[in-house]
N, C-alpha and C positions, 0 to 999 in steps of 0.2 A: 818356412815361409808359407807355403800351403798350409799348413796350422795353422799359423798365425791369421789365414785368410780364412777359414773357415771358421774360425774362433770371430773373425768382427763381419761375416755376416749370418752366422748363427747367432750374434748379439742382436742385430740390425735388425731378422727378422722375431725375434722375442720383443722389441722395442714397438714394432710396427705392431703385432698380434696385442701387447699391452693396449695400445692408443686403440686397437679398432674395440677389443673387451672396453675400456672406460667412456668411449665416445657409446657405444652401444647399449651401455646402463645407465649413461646420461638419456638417450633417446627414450627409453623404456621408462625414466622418470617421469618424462613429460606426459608420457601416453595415458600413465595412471594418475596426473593430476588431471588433465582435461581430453576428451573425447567423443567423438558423436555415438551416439547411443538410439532407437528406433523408441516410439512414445509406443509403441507395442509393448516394449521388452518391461516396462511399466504395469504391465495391468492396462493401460489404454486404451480405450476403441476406438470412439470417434468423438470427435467436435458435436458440441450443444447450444443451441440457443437459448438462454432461459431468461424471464422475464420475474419481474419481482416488484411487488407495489406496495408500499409502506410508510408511515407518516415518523417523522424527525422531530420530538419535543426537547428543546431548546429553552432550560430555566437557567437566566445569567443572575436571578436572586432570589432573595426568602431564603428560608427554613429547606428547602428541599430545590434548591440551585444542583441542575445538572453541567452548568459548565461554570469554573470561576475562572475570573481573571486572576493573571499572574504579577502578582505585584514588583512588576521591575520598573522603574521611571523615574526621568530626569528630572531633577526637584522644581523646572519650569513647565512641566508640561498642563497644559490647560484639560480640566477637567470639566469642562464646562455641559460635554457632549458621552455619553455612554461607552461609545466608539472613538476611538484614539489611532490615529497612526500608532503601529507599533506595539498595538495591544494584544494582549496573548490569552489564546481563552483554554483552560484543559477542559476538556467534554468527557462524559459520560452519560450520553443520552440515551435514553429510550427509545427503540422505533418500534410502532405500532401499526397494529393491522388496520385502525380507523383515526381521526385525526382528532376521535373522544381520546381526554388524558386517562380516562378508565377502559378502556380498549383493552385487546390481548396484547401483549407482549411476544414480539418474534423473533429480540435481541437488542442489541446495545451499541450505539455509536461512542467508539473511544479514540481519544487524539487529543488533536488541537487545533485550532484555526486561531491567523494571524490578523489583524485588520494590515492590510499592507498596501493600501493606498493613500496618498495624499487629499486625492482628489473627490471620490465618491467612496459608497460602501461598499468595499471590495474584501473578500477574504481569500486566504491564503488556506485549504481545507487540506489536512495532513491526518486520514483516519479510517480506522477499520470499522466494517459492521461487522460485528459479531453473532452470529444467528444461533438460536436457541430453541428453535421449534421444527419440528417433522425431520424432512431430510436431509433439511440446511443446516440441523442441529449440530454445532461444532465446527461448524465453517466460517470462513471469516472472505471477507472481499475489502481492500485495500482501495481509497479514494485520495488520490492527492491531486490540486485544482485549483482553479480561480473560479471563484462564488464570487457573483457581482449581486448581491442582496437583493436590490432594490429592480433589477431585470425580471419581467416577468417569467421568462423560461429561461434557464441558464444551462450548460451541460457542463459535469464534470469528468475527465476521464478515470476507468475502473481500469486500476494497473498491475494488480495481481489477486490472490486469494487462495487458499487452503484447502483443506479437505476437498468438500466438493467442486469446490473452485480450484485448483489447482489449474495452473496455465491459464487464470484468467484473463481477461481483456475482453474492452467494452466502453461503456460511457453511465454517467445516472443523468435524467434530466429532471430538472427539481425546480418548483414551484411551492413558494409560499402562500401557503393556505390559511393562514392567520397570524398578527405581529403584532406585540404589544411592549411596551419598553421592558420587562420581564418577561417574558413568553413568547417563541415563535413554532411555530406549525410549519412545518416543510413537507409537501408530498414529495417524495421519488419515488423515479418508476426508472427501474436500474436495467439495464439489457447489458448481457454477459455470456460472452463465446466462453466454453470450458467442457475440460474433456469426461467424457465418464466410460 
């Protein structure tokens, strides 16, 4: 009988020792998918302010269209107007150091903006800069936003970025500096917290 008792709780505590081993490689899975980590242990210093001013050329046509629309649409929709509810633009714009079309180039706005208002000219801005020149070269800053076109200052928020931008945040505030039913001029002037 004392065997027999020593036998079910030398089971019992093998049973227990099991559950505490597999609850404990459960824990240690989670550890290694997520965890807090110091922005040191990165290479990181400290937080930077940096400011950035650069013109946004915007061709919806011609021979050298940097953004087209996307042709999806409901066989009633009224084309009367450039801008359409619903309309979808893919960009690859240009942004320049001066708001001349033959300016330097300091990288490329790529995405898409949606018209997503009913009411006035409002867009839906879903797009990276892509910078190309000095320090910025290879960096990217991420803008997703409501652009109210026709406001004279608008802000969009700056909601991540790369390279040098890594841990971005921030805002651009953007002002159209020339518009034409084929061509628009957008200054921003982009302020962006990031670490280096």
């Amino acid at each position: 009988m004392a065997s027999s008792m020593l036998k079910t709780h030398s089971f019992i505590f093998f049973l227990i020792l099991f559950f505490i081993n597999v609850i404990a490689n459960r824990w240690s899975d989670y550890e290694v998918f997520g965890k807090y980590i110091s922005i040191s242990s990165l290479g990181l210093k400290r937080e930077r302010l940096s400011h950035l001013h650069f013109y946004f050329h915007d061709v919806v046509s011609g021979k050298n269209a940097t953004a087209i629309r996307v042709t999806a649409e409901a066989p009633l929709t009224n084309r009367s107007s450039p801008f359409i509810f619903g309309d979808v633009y893919v960009v690859d714009d240009p942004l320049m150091i001066e708001p001349d079309i033959n300016s330097k180039i300091v990288g490329k706005a790529q995405g898409s903006y949606v018209v997503a208002s009913q009411g006035e000219l409002s867009l839906l801005m879903v797009l990276n800069f892509a910078f190309t020149e000095g320090k910025y070269n290879g960096s990217t800053l991420s803008v997703l936003g409501r652009n109210e076109v026709l406001s004279t200052v608008r802000e969009m928020p700056i909601v991540g970025g790369n390279g040098v931008f890594r841990f971005a945040r921030g805002y651009a505030q953007v002002r159209t500096h020339s518009i034409t039913q084929i061509h628009a001029i957008v200054e921003y002037n982009v302020f962006v917290v990031h670490y280096c």
